[in-house]
N, CA, C and O atoms as CSV, one atom per row, in Angstrom:
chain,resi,resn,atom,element,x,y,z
A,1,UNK,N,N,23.137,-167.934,48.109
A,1,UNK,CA,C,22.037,-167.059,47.778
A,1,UNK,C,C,20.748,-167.739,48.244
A,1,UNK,O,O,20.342,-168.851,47.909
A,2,UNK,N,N,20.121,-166.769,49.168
A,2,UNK,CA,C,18.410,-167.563,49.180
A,2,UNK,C,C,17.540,-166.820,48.954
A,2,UNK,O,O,17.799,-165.622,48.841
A,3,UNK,N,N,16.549,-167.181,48.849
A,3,UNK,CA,C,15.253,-166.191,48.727
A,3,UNK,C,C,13.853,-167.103,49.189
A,3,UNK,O,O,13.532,-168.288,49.104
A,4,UNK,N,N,13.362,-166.133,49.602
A,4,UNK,CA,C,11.828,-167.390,50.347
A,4,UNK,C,C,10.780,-167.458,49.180
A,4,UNK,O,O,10.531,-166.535,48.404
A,5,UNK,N,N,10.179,-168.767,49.188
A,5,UNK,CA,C,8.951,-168.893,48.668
A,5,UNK,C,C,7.486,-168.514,48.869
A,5,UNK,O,O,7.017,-167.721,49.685
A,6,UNK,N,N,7.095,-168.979,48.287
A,6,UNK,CA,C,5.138,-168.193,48.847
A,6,UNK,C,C,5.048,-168.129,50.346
A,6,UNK,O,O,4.627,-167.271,51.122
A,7,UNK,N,N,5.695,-169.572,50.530
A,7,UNK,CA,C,5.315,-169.739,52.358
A,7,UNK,C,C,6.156,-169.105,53.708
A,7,UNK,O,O,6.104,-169.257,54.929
A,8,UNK,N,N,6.986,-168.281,52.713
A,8,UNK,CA,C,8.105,-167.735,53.470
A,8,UNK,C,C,9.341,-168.581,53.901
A,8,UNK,O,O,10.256,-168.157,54.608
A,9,UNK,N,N,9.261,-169.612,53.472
A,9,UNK,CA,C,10.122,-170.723,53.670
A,9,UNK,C,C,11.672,-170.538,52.782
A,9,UNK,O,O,11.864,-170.696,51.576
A,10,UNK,N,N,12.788,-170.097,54.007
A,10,UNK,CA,C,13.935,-169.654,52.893
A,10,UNK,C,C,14.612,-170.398,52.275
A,10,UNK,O,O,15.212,-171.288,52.879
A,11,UNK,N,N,14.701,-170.291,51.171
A,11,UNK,CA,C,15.414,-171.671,50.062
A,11,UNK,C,C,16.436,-171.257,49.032
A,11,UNK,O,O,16.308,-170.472,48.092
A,12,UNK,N,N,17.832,-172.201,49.553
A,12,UNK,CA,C,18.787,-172.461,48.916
A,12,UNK,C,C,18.984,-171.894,47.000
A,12,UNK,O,O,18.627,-172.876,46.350
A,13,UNK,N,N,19.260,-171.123,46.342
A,13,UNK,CA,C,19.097,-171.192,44.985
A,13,UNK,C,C,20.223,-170.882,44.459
A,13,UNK,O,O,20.802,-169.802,44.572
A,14,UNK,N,N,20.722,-172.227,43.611
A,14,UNK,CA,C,21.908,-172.111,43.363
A,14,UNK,C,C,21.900,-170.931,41.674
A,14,UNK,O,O,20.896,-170.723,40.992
A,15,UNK,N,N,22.944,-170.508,41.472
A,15,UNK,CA,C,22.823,-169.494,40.000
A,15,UNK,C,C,23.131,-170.759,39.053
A,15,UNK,O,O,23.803,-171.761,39.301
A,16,UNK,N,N,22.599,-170.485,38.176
A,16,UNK,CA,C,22.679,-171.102,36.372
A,16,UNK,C,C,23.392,-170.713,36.140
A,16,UNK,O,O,24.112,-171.534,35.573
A,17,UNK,N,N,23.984,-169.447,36.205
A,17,UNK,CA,C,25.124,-168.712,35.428
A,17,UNK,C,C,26.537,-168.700,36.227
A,17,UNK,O,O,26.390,-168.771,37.447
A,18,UNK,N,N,27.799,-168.629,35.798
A,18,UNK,CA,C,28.630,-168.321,36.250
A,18,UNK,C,C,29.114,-166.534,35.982
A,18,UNK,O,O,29.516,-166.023,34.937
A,19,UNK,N,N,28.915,-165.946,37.213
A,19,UNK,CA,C,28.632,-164.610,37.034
A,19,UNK,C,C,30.237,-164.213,37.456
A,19,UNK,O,O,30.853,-164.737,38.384
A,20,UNK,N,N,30.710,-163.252,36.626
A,20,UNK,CA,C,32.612,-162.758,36.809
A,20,UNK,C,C,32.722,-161.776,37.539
A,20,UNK,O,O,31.803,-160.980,37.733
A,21,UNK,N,N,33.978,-161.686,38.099
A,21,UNK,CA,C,34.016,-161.080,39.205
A,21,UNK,C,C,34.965,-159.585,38.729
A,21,UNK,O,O,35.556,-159.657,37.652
A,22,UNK,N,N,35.048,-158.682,39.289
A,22,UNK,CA,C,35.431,-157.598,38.620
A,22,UNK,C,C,36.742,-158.089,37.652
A,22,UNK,O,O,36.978,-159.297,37.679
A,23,UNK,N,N,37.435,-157.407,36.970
A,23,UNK,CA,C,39.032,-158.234,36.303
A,23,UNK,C,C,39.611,-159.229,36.576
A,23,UNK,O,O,40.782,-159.393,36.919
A,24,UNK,N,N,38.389,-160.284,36.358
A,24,UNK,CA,C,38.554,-161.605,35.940
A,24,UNK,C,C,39.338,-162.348,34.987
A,24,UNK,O,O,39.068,-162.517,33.798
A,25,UNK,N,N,40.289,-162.754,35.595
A,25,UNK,CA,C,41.223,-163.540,34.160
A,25,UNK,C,C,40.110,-164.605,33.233
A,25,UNK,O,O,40.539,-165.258,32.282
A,26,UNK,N,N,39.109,-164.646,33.529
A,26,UNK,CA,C,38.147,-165.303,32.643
A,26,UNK,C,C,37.340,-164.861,32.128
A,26,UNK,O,O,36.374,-165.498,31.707
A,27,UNK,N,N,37.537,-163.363,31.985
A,27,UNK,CA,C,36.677,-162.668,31.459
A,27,UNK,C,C,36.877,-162.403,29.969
A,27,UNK,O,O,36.071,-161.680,29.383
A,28,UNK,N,N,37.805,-162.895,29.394
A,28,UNK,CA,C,38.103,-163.430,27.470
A,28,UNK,C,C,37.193,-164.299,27.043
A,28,UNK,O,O,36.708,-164.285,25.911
A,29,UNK,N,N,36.920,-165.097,27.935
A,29,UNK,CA,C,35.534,-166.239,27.436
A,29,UNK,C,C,34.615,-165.769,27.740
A,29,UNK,O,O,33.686,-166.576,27.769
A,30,UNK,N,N,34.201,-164.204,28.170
A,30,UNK,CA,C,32.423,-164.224,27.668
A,30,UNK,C,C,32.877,-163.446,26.317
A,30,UNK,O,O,33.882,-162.739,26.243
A,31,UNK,N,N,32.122,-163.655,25.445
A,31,UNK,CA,C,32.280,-163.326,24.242
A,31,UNK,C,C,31.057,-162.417,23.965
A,31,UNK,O,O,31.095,-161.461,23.191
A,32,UNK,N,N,29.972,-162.802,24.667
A,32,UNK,CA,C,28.970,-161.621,24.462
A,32,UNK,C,C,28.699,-160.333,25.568
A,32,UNK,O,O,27.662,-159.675,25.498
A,33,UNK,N,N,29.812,-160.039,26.652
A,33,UNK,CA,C,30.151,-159.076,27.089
A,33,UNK,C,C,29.512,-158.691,27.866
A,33,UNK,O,O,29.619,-157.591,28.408
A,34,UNK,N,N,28.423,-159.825,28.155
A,34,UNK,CA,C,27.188,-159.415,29.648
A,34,UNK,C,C,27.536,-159.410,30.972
A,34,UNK,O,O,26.942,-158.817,31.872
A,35,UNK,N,N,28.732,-160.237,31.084
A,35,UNK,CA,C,29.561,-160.134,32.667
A,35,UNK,C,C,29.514,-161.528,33.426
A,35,UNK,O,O,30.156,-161.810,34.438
A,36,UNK,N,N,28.314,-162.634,32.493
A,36,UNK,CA,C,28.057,-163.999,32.502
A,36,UNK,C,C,28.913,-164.849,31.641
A,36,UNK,O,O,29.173,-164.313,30.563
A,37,UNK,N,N,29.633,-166.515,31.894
A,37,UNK,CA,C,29.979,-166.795,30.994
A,37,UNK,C,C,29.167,-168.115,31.362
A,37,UNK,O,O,29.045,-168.761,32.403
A,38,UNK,N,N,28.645,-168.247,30.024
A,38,UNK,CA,C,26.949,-169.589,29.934
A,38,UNK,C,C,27.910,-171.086,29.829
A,38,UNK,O,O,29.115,-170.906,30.006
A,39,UNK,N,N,27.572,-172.187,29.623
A,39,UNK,CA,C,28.194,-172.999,29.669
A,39,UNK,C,C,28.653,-173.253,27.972
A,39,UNK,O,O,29.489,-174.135,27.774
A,40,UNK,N,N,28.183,-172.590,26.931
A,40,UNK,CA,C,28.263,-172.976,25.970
A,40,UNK,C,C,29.529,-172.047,25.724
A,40,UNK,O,O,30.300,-172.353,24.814
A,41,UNK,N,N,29.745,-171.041,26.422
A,41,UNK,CA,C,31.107,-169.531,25.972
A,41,UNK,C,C,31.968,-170.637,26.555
A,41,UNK,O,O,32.980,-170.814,25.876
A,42,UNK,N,N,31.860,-171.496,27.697
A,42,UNK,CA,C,33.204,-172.174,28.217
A,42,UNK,C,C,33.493,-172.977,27.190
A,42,UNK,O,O,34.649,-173.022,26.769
A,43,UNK,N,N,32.345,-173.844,26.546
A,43,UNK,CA,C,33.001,-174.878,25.694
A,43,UNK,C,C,33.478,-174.508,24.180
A,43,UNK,O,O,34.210,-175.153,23.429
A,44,UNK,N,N,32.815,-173.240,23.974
A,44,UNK,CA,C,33.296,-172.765,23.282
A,44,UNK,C,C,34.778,-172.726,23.613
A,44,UNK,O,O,35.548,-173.430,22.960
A,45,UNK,N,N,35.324,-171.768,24.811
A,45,UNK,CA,C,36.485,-171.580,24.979
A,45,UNK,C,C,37.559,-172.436,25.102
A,45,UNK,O,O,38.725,-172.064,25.236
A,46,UNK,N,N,37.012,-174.076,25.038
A,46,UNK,CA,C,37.483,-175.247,25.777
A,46,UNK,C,C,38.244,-175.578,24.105
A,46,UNK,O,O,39.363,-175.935,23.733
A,47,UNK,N,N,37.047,-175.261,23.470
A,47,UNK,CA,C,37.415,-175.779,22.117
A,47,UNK,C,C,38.641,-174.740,21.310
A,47,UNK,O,O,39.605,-175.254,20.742
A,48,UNK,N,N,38.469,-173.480,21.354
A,48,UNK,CA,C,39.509,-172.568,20.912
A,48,UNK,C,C,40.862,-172.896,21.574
A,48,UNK,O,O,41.908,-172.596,20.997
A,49,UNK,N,N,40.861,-173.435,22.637
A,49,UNK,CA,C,42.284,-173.580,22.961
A,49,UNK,C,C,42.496,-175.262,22.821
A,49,UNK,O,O,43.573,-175.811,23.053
A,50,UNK,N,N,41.398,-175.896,22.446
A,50,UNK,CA,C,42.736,-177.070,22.235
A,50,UNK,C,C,42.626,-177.126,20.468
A,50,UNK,O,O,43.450,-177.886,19.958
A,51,UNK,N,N,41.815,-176.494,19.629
A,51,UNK,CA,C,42.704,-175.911,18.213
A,51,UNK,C,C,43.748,-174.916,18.431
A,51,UNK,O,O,44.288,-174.508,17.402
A,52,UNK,N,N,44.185,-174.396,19.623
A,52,UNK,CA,C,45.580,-173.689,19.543
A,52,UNK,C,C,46.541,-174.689,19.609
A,52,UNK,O,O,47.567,-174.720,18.929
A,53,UNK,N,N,46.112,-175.702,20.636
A,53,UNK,CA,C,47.316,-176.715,21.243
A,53,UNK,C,C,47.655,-177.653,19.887
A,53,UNK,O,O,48.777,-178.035,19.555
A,54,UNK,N,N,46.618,-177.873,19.320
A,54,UNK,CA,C,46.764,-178.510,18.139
A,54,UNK,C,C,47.534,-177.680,16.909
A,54,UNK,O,O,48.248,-178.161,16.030
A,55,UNK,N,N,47.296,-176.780,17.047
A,55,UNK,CA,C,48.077,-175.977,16.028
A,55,UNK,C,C,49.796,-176.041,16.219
A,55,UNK,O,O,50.790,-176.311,15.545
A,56,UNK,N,N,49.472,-175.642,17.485
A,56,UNK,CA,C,51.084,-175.501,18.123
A,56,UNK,C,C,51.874,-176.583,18.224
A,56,UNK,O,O,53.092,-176.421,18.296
A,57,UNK,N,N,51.233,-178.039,18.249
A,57,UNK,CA,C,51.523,-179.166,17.848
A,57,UNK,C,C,52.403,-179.270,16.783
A,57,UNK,O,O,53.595,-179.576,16.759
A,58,UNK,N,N,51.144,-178.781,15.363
A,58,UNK,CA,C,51.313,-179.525,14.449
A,58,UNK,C,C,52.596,-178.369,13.869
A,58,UNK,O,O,53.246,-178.945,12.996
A,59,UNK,N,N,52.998,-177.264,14.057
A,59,UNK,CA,C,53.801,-175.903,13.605
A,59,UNK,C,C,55.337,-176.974,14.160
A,59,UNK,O,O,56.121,-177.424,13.324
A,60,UNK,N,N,55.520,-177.244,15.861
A,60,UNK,CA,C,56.597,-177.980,16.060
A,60,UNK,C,C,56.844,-179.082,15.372
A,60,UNK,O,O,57.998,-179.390,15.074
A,61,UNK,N,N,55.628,-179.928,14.980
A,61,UNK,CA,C,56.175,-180.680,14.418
A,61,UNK,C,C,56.582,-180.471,12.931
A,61,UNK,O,O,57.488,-181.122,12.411
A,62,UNK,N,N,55.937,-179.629,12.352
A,62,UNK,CA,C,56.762,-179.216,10.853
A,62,UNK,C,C,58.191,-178.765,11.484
A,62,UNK,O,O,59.028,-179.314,10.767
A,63,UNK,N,N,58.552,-178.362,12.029
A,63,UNK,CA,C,59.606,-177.509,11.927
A,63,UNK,C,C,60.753,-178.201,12.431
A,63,UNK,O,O,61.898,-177.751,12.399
A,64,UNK,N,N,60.242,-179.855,13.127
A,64,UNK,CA,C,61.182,-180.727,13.566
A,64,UNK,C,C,61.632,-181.476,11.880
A,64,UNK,O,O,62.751,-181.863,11.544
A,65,UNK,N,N,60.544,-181.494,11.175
A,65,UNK,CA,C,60.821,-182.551,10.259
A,65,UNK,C,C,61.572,-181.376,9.251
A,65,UNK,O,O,62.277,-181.881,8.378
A,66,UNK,N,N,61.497,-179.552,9.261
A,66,UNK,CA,C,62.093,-179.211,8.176
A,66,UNK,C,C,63.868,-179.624,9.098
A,66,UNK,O,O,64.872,-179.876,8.431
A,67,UNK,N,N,63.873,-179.611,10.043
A,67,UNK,CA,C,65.280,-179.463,10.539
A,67,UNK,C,C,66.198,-180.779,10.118
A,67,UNK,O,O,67.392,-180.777,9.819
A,68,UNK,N,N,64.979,-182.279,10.207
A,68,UNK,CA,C,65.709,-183.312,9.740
A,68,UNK,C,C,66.025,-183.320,8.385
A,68,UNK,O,O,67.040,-183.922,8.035
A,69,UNK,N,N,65.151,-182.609,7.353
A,69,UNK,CA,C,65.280,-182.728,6.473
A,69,UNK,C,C,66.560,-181.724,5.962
A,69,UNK,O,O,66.938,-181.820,4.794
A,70,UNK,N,N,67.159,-180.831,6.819
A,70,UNK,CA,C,67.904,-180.050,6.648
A,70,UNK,C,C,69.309,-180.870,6.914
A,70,UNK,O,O,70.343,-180.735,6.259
A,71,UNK,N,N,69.161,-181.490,7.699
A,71,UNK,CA,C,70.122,-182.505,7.802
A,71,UNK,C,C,70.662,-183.468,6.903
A,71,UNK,O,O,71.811,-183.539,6.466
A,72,UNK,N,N,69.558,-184.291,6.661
A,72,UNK,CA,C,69.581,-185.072,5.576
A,72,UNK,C,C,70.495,-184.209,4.211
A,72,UNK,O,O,71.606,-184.564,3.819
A,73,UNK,N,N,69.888,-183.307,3.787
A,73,UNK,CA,C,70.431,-182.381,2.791
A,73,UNK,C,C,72.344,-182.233,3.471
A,73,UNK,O,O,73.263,-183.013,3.222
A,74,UNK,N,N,72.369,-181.507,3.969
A,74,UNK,CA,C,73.278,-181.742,4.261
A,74,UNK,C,C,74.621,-182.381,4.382
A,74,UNK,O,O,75.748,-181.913,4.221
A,75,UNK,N,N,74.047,-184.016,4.831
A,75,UNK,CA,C,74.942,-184.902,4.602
A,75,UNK,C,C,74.974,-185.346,3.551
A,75,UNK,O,O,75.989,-185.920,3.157
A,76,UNK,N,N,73.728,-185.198,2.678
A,76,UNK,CA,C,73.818,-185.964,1.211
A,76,UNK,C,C,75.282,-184.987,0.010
A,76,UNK,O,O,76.134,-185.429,-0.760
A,77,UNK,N,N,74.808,-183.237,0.545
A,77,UNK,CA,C,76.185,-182.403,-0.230
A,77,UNK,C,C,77.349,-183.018,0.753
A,77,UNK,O,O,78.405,-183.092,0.124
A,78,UNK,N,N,77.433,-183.322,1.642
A,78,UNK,CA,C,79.086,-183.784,2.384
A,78,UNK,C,C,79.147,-185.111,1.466
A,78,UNK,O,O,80.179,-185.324,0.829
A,79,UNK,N,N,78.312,-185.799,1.405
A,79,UNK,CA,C,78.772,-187.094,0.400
A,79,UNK,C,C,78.999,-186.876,-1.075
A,79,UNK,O,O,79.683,-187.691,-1.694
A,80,UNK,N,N,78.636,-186.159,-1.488
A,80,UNK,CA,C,79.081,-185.596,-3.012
A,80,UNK,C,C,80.051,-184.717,-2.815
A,80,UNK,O,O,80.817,-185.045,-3.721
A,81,UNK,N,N,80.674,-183.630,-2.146
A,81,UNK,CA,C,81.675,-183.232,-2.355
A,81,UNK,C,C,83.158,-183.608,-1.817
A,81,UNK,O,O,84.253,-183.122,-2.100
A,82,UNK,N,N,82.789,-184.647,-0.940
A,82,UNK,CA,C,83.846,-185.271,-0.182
A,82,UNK,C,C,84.541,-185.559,-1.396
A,82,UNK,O,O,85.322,-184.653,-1.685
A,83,UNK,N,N,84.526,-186.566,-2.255
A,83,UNK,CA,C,85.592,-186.656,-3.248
A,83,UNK,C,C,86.509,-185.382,-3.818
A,83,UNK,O,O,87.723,-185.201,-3.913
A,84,UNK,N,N,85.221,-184.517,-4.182
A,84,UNK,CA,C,85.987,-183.384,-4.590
A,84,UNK,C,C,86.845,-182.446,-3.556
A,84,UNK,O,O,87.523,-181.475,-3.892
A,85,UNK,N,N,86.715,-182.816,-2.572
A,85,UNK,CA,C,87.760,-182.528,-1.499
A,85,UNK,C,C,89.466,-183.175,-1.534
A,85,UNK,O,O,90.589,-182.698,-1.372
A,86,UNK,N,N,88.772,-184.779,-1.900
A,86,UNK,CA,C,90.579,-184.828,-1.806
A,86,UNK,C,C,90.801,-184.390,-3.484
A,86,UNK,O,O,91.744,-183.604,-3.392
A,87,UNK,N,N,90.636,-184.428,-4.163
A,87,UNK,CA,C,91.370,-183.773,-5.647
A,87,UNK,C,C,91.281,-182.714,-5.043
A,87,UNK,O,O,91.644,-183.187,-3.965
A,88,UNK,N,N,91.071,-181.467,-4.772
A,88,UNK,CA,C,91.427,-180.696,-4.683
A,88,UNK,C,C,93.040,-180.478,-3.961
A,88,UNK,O,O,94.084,-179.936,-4.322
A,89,UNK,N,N,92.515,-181.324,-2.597
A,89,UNK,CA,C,94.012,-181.052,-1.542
A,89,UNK,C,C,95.368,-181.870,-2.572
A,89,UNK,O,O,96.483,-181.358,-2.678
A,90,UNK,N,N,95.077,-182.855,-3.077
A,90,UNK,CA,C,95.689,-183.799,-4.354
A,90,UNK,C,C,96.481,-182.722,-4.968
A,90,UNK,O,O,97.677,-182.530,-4.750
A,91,UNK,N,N,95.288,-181.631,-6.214
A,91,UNK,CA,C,95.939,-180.628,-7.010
A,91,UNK,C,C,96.860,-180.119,-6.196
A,91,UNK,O,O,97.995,-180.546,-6.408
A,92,UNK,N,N,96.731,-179.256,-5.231
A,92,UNK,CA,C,96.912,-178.815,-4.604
A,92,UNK,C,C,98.009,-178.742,-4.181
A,92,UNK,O,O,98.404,-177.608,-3.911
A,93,UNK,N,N,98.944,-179.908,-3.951
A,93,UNK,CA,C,100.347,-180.673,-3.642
A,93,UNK,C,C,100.165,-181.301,-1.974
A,93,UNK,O,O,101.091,-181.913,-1.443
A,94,UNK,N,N,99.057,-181.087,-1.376
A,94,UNK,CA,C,99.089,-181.446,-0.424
A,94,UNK,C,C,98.302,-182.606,-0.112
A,94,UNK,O,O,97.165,-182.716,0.346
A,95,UNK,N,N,99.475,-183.748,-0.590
A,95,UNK,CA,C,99.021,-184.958,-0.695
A,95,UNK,C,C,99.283,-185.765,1.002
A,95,UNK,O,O,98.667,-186.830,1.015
A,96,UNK,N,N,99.723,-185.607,1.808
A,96,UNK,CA,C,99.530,-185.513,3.038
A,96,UNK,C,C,97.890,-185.737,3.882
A,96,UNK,O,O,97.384,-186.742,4.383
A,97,UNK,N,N,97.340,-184.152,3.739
A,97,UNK,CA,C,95.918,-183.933,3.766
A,97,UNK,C,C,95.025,-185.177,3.225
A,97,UNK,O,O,94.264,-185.920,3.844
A,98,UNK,N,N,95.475,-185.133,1.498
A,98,UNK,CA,C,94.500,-185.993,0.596
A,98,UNK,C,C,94.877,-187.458,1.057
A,98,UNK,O,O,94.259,-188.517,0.947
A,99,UNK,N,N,95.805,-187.229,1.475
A,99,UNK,CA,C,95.666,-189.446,2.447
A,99,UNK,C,C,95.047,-189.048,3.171
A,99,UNK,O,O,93.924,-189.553,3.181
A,100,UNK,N,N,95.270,-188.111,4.055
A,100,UNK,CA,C,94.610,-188.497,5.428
A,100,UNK,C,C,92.882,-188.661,5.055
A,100,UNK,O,O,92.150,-189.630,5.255
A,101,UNK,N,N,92.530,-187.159,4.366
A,101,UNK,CA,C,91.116,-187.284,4.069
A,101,UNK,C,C,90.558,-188.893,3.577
A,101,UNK,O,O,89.781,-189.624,4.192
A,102,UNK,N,N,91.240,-189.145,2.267
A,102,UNK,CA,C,91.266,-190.479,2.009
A,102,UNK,C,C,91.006,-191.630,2.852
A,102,UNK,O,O,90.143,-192.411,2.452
A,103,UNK,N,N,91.732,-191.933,4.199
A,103,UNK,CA,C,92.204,-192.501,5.023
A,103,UNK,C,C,90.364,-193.010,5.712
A,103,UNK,O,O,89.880,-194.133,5.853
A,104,UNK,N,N,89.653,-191.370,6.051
A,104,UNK,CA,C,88.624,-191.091,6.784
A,104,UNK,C,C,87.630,-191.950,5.987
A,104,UNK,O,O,86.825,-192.815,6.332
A,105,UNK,N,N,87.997,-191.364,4.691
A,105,UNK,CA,C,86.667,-191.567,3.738
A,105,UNK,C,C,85.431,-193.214,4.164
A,105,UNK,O,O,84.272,-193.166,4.577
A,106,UNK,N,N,86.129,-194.243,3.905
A,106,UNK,CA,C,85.425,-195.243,4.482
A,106,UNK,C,C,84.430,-195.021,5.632
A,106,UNK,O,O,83.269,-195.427,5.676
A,107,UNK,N,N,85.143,-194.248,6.628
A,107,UNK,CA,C,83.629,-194.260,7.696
A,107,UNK,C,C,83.259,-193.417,7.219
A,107,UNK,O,O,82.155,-193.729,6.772
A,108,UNK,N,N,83.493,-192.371,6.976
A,108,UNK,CA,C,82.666,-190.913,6.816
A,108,UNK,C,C,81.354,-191.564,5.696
A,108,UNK,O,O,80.217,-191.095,5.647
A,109,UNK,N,N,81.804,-192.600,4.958
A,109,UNK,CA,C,80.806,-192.588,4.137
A,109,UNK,C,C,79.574,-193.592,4.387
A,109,UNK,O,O,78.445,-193.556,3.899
A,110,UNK,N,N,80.157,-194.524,5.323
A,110,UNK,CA,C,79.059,-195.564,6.487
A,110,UNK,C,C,78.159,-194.721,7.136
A,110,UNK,O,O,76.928,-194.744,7.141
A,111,UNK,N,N,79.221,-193.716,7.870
A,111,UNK,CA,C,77.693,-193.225,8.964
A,111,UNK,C,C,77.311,-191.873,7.908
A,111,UNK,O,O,76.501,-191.223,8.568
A,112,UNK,N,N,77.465,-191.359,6.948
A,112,UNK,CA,C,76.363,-190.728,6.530
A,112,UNK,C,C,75.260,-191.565,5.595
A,112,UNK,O,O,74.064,-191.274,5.622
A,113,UNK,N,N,75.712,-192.461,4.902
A,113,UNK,CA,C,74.677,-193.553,4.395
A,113,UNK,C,C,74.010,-194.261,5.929
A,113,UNK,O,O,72.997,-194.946,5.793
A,114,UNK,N,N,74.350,-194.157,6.771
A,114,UNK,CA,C,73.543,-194.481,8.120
A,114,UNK,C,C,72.468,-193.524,8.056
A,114,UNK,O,O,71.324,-193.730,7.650
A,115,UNK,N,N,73.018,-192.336,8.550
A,115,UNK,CA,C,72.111,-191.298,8.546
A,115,UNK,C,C,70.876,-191.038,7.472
A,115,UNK,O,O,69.696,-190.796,7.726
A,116,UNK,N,N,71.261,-191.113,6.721
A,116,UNK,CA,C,69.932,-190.831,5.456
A,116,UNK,C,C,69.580,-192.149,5.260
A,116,UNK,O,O,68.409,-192.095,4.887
A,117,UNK,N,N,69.962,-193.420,5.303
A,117,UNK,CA,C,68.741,-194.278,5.529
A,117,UNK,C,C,68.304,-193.801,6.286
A,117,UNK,O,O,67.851,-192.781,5.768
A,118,UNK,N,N,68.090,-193.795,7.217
A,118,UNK,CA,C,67.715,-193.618,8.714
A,118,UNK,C,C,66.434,-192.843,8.804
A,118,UNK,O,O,65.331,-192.922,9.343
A,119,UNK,N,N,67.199,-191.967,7.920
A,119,UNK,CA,C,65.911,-190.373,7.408
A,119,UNK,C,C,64.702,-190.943,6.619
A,119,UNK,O,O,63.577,-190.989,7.116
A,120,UNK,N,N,64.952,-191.320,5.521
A,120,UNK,CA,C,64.483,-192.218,4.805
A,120,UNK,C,C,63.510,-193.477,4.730
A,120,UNK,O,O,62.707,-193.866,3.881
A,121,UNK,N,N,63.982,-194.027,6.171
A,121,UNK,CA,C,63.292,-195.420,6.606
A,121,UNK,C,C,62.191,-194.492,7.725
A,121,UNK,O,O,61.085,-195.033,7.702
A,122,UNK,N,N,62.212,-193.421,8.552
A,122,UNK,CA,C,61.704,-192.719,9.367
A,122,UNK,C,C,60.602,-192.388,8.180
A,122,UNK,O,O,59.568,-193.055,8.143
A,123,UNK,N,N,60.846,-191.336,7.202
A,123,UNK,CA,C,59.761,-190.623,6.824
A,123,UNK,C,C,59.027,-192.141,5.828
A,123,UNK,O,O,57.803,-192.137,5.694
A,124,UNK,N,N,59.587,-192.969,5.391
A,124,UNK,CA,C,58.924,-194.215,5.120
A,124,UNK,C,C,57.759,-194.783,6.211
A,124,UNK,O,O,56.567,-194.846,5.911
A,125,UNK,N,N,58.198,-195.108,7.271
A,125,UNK,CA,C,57.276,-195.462,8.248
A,125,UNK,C,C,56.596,-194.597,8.467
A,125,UNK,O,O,55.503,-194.862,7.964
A,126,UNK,N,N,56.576,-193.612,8.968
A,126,UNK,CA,C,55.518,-192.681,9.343
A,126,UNK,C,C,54.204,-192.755,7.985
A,126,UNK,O,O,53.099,-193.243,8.222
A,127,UNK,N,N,54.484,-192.330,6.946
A,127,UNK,CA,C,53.539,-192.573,6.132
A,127,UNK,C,C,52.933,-193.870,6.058
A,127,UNK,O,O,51.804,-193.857,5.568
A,128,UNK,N,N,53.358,-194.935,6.397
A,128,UNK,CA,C,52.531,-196.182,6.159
A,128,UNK,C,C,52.021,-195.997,7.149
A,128,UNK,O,O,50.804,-195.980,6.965
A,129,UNK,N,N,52.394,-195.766,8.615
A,129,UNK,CA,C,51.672,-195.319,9.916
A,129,UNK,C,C,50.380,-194.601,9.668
A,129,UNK,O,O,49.341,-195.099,10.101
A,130,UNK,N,N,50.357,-193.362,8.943
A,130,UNK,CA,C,49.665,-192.514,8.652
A,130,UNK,C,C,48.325,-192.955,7.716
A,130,UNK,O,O,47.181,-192.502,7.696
A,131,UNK,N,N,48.994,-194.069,6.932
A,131,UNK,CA,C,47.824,-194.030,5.945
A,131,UNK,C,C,47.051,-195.785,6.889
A,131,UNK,O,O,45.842,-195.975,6.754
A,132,UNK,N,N,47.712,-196.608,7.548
A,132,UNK,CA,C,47.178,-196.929,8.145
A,132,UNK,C,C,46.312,-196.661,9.147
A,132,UNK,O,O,45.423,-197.505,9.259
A,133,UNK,N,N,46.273,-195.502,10.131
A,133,UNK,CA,C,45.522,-194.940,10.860
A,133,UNK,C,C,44.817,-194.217,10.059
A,133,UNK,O,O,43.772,-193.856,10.601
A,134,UNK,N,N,44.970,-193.764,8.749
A,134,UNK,CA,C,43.438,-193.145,8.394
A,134,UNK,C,C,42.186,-194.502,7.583
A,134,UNK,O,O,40.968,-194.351,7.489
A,135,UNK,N,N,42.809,-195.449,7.219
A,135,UNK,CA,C,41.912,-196.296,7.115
A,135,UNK,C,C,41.317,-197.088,7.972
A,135,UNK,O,O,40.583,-197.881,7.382
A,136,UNK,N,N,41.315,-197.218,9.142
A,136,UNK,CA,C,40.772,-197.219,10.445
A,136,UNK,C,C,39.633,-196.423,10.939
A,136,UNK,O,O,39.267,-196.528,12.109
């Protein structure tokens, strides 16, 4: 864009504004609908999307920790009813089954006491993590 001065002298003038072009995919960030978006609608806009990214963050990460925690649950009812598994197959006459189950029991009950420490020592650290970085 130029336009001349008093002396007729034609001169360069750059725009202040960033002016949109017909159905502009950037035309959501003018917010006041003049067809300009000022530098303050961008940072505005800069800022609305990284509180989305942050949101969307923080939603995955709940939903990772309800899943561990779903887990955890989980193995903690497999460790309480496992006993009541072999009495049952026991009553049952199918004492066969109730060895074998029996047989398992020892590991089965290592790696789920693995597992929920595990859970346990995780959501442990993170909070000391947490409350260390906020006293910082």
């Amino acid at each position: 864009m130029a336009t001349k001065n008093e002396f007729g002298v034609e001169q360069k003038v750059k725009p202040s504004k960033k002016v949109l072009q017909d159905d502009s995919i950037y035309a959501q960030f003018d917010t006041d609908g003049d067809g300009v978006i000022t530098d303050e609608e961008m940072k505005q806009a800069e800022e609305i999307m990284r509180l989305e990214q942050e949101k969307v963050r923080f939603e995955n990460e709940d939903k990772k920790e309800d899943q561990i925690r779903a887990m955890a649950w989980f193995a903690l009812w497999g460790m309480l009813l496992y006993p009541a598994v072999i009495l049952i197959t026991s009553i049952l006459g199918q004492e066969t089954a109730a060895q074998l189950i029996s047989n398992i029991a020892p590991t089965y009950f290592v790696a789920i006491a693995g597992l929920v420490a595990a859970f346990f020592g995780a959501q442990a650290y993170t909070k000391n993590k947490d409350k260390a970085a906020d006293k910082k």
